[in-house]
N, C-alpha and C positions, 0 to 999 in steps of 0.2 A: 458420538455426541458428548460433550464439554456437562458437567453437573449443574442441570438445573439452577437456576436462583432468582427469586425476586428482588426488583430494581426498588431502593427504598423513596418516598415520594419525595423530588423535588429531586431529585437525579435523574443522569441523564447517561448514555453510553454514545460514544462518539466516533465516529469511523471516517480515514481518511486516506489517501493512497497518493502514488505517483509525484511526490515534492523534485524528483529529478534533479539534486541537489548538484552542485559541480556544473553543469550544462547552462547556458549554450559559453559562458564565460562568469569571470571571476566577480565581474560590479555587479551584475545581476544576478549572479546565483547567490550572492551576500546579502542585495535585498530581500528575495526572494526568501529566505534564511531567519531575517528579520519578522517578514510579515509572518510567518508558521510560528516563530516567538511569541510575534501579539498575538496571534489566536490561541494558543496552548495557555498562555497566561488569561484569555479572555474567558477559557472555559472551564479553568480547575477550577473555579467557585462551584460547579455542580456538575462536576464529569465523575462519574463511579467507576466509568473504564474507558478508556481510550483503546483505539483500533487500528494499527496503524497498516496498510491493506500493500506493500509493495512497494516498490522502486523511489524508496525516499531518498536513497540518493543513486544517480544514473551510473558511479561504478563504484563497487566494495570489494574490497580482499582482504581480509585478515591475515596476514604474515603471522608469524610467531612472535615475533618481537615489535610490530610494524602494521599500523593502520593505515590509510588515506590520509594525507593534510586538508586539517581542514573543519569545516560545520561544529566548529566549537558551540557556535551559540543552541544548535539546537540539544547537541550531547548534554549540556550543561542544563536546559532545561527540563529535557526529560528525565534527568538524575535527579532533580530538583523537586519535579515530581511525583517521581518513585520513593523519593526520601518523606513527600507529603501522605505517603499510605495510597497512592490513587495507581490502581494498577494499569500494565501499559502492555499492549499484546501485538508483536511483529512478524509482518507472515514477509517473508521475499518474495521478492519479484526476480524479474528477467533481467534485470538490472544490477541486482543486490543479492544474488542467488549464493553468493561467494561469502557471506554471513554467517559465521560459526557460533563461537560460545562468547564475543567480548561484551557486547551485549548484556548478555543474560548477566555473567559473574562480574560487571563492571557495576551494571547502573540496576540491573534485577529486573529486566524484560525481557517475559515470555517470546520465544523466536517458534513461528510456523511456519511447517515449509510446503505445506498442502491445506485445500476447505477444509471447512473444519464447520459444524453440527452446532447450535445453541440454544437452548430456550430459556427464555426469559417475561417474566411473567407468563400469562397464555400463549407468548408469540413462538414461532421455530422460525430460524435464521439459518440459510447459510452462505459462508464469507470464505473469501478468498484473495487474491491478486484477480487471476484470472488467466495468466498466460497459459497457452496450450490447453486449453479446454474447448471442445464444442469441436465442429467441422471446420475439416482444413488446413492449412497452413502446416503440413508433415512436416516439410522441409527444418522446421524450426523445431517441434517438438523430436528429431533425431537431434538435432543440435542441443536442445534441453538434457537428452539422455546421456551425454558426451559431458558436456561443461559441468554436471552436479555427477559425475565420476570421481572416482578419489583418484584414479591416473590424472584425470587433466587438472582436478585441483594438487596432485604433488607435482605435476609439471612445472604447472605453472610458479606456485612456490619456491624450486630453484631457480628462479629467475629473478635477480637483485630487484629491493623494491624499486630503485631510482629509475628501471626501464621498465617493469613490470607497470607500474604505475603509469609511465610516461607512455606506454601502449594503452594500455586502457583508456587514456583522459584522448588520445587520438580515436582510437574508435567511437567513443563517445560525443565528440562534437560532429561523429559521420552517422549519428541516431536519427529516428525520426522526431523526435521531442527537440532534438538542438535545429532543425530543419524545416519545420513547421511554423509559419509564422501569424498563420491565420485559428491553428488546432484541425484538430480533427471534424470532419461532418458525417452527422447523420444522411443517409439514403434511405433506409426502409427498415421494417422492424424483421424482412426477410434477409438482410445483410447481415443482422445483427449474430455475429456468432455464439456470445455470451447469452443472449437471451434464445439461442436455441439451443444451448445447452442447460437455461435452465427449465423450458420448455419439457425436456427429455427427461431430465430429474423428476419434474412437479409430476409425470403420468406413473412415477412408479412410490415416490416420497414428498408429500406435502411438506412445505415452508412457506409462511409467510412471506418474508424477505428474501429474495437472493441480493447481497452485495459485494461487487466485483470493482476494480480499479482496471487499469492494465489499458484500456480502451479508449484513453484520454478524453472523454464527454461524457460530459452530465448527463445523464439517462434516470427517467425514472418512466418503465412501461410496462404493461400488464402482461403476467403470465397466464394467469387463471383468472376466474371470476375473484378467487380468496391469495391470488399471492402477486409480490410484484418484484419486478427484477431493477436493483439503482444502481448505474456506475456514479463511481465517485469524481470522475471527471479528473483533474492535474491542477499544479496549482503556476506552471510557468503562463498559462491562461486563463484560467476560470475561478481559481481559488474556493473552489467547492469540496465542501464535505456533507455527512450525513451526520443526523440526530436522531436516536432514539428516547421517548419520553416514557414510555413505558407503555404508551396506547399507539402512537403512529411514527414511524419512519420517515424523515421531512428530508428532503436534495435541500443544503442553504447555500449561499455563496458569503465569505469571509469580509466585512466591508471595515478595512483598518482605521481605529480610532482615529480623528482629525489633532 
């Protein structure tokens, strides 16, 4: 668990995931790009930490010399940010798992690459992406175990950015987020893998909160009588994120200035 701290009043902690940047193409991942701009800029008036929960953008590599083309706008804001004192904490995804140090030493955001523990005022939190947790879906968490290898990330690193990259942005529009045109649905809260994984947690460590991305829908459903599980939903459909005020955890949806 992360050190304790009280949320000073009229602040707020902000948690957000799955911007899927780059996908399904170029005019709409540039809107898309824009409107996470008008929000970021809508909430530093009273944000004390931002959360940023996974696959904000659908493929990352850091080369040595060589990043992604591209999401200037949001780079540019979150360094703009981080320059304002408002700190910024970035867990990877399944997406963006390929996330090293530019980040951190460029703009000075904290990089998580697993949940991670938090209290905050009386409340305990715990946050994550969410890939590979809970029952099921093996097949992927071996694939998890392979890709964050330091073999198949130096594999892959010899491999020029101009094709490296140009594999990745092809796989990428064969995702489920570039594919999906209506989002993800809900079935039952017995399908829900994420929420019986935090099910599993809550019978051995209490948390208020569990908040997970990864899932692509808004979810906000009860664990316990005292705790509750929110995804953060995606923003190529839903535009939702999470607020904490320092008494309750709210699902909001982003509604861009007119």
């Amino acid at each position: 668990m992360t050190l304790p701290y009280t949320l000073p009043a009229g602040k707020k902690i902000y948690f957000a995931s799955d911007f899927h940047l780059g996908v399904p193409d170029a005019a709409s991942s540039t809107a898309r790009e824009k409107r996470i701009v008008a929000w970021l800029s809508q909430i530093e008036k009273d944000a004390y930490a931002i959360y940023l929960m996974g696959d904000i953008f659908d493929f990352w590599f850091e080369y040595r010399h060589a990043i992604p083309k591209g999401f200037i706008r949001v780079q540019g804001k979150l360094a703009a940010l981080r320059d304002a004192g408002i700190p910024i904490y970035f867990f990877t995804g399944n997406h963006d798992m390929w996330m090293f140090d530019y980040f951190e030493k460029e703009i000075g955001i904290v990089i998580y690459r697993k949940p991670i523990e938090l209290q905050i005022n009386s409340h305990t939190f715990l946050i994550g992406h969410g890939d590979g947790l809970g029952p099921g879906d093996s097949n992927y968490k071996i694939l998890k175990k392979f890709f964050n290898s330091k073999t198949c990330q130096w594999l892959f690193a010899r491999i020029h950015p101009n094709l490296g990259i140009g594999i990745a942005n092809y796989w990428s529009r064969k995702s489920r987020i570039s594919n999906t045109k209506k989002g993800e649905q809900f079935v039952s809260e017995d399908k829900e893998f994420l929420l019986t994984y935090c099910k599993e947690v809550e019978q051995t460590a209490h948390h208020d909160f569990y908040i997970f991305g990864h899932r692509h829908l808004p979810l906000d459903l009860k664990v316990s009588d005292t705790s509750r599980y929110i995804n953060l939903g995606e923003w190529v459909h839903f535009d939702t994120y999470a607020e904490y005020d320092g008494t309750h955890t709210t699902l909001k949806k982003f509604e861009a200035p007119l």
